[in-house]
N, C-alpha and C positions, 0 to 999 in steps of 0.2 A: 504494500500500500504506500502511496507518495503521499510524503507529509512535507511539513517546512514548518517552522515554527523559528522567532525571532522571541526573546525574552528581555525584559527590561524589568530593574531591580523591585519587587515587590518581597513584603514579608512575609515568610510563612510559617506555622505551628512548626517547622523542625530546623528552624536557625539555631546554628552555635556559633560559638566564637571557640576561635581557636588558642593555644596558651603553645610557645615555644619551649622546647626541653633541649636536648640535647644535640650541638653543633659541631661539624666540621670545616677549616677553615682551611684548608693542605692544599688549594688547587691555583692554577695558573687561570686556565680559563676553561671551564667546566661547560658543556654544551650540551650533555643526556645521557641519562639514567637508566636501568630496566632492574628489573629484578625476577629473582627465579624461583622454581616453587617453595624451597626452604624460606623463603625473604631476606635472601642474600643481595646486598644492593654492588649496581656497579655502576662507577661512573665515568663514563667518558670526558678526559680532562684536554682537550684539543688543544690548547697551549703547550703543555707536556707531553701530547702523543701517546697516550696512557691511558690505560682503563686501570681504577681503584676498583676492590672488591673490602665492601664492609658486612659484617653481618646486620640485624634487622633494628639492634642495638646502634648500631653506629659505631662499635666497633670495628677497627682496621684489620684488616684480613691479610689480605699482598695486593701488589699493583704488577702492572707487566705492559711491555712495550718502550717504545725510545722513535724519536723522528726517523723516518728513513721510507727504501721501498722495500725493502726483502720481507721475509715472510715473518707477520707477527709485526712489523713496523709501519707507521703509519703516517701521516703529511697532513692533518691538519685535520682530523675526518671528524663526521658532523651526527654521527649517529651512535647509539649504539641496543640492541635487541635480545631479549633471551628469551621470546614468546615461545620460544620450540619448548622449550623445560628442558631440552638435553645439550647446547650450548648457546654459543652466544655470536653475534654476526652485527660486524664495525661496516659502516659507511663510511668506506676509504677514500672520498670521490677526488681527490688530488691524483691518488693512484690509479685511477680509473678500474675500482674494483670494489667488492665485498669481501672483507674476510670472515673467517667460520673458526671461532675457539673454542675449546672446552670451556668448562663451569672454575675451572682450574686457572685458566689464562692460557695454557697453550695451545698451540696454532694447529690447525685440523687443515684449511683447505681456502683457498680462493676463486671466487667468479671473476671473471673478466668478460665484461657485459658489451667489447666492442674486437671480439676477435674476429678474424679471417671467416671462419665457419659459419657462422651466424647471420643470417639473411636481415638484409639491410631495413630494409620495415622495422626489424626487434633489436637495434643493436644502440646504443647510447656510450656514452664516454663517461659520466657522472652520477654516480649514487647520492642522493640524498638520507635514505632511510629504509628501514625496511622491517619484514613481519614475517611470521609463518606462521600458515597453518597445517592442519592436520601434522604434523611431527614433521613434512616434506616440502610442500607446496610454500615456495619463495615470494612474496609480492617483493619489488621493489621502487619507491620511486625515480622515477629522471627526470634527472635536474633538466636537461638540454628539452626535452620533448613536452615537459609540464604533462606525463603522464604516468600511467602505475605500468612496469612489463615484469607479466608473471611466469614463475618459471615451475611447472608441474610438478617435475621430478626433483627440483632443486638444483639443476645443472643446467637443462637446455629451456631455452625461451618459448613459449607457447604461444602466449596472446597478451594485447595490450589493451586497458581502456580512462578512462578518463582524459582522452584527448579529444581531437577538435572533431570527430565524426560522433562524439557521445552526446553531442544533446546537451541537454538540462545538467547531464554529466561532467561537466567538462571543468578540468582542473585549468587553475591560472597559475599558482605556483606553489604546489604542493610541498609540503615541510615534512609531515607526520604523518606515521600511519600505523591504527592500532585495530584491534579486534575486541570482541564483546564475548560474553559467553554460550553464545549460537554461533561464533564465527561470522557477524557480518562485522564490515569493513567501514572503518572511520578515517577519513583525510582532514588533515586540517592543510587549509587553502587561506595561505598568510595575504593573497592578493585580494579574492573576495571576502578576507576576515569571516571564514565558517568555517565549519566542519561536513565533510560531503559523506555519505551513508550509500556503499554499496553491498550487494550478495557477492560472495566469492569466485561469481562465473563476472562480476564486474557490472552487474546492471542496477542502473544509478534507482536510490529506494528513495533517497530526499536528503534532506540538509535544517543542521540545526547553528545556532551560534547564540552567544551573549554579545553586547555593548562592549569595543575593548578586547576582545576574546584576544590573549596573548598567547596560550596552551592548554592541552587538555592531557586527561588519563581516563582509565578507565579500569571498572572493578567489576566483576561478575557483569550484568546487565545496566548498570548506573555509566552516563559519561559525567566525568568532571570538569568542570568550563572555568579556568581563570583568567578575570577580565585587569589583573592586576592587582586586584583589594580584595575581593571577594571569588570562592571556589561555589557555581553553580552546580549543584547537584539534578543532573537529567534523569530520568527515571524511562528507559526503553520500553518498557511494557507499557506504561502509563502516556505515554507521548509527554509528557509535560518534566518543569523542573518541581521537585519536591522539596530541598531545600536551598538553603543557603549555609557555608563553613565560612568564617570570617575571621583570617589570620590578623594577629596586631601585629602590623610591618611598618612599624615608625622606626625601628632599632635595623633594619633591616638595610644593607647600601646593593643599591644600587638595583635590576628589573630581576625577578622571577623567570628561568629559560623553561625549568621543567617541574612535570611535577610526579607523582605519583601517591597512591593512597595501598595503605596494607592493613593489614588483619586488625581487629580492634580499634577500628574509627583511627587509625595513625595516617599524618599524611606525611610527605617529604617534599621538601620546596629548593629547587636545587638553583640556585643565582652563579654569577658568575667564578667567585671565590669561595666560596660555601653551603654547603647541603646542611638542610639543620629540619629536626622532627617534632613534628607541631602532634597535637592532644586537645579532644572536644574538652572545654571548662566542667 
């Protein structure tokens, strides 16, 4: 069913405020988060070419990586994913690739999404982000083409959509891309300021956003919408937003890049030099 819904700040019976607890400050310039089913957080620190691994505590775990191209190195990359549950997959797009690590940090395998072989329709220079589903199935965005090209098996390229033959579909310039707990598909589209909602075969289902929308996550069926001050709470079953999470970021330098929310109303606010975990009042 196509929906659309546009949200603007009203109050409702399930607002909280939020209270900060404990912070990490270790990073150069920190660009995205994921975390795995233990709630092992990692962060991608694109200043340092690094992926940190904390536990769910925010405790330090290890880090791994260093600038460079060879395997395991990385130049600047903008993403990072462990929706598989069994490793983890960096948007290397300087390198014109995706790498594939264990939960460990070590290095498993790389795509290269603009080789010889690969029929010119499917082929891109630039990773932005990326996702899987079913334990295999690759989505990745491109940067060059403002579209999603998915890769079935996890190696070879299948089909593409969110480009200019999608209709109502159609990415301007896609940043993010996350899943819900049916496996449908969330873009956030930094140009049109929303979130674009397709099925896994890529046909466009509708589009939601808040005022502001800087980033989102997402937790079982709920999307999370930060517009900067306040985390909208979407409720996917229900079409609509159910609450409001209201971080006090006065203490707080400098914009919110990412976010993510975990087990027992915890969320994580990751800025550019620090990741720090907030708790409803």
């Amino acid at each position: 069913m196509i929906f659309a819904f546009i949200f603007s700040f009203l109050i409702t019976a399930g607002d909280s405020s939020l209270t900060k607890g404990t912070s990490v400050t270790d990073f150069m310039d920190a660009v995205s988060m994921t975390v795995d089913a233990k709630e092992n957080i990692y962060v991608l620190d694109a200043g340092a070419n690094q992926i940190v691994k904390f536990d769910g505590q925010l405790n330090y775990l290890k880090r791994n990586g260093k600038q460079g191209w060879s395997e395991g190195q990385f130049d600047k990359p903008t993403s990072i994913d462990a929706s598989s549950g069994l490793d983890i997959f960096v948007s290397d797009g300087k390198n014109n690739r995706v790498q594939r690590l264990d939960l460990e940090l070590n290095y498993i395998s790389s795509l290269y999404p603009n080789i010889e072989d690969i029929p010119d329709n499917l082929k891109f220079r630039t990773p932005v982000a990326s996702l899987v589903l079913n334990s295999s199935e690759l989505y990745v965005i491109d940067k060059d083409n403002n579209r999603i090209v998915v890769y079935r098996d996890g190696k070879n390229p299948s089909f593409v959509f969110g480009d200019y033959v999608s209709g109502k579909g159609q990415l301007g310039n896609p940043v993010k891309i996350l899943k819900d707990g049916k496996n449908f598909i969330y873009v956030q589209d930094k140009e049109q300021k929303l979130i674009m909602r397709y099925d896994n075969l890529g046909n466009y289902l509708g589009r939601i956003t808040v005022n502001g929308l800087e980033t989102f996550a997402i937790r079982n069926n709920n999307v999370y919408m930060f517009d900067g001050k306040v985390i909208h709470v979407y409720d996917t079953e229900k079409n609509s937003i159910v609450s409001k999470k209201m971080p006090d970021l006065k203490n707080v330098k400098g914009k919110i890049r990412d976010l993510l929310v975990l087990n027992g109303e915890k969320y994580l606010l990751l800025g550019k030099n620090e990741l720090s975990l907030w708790r409803e009042k």
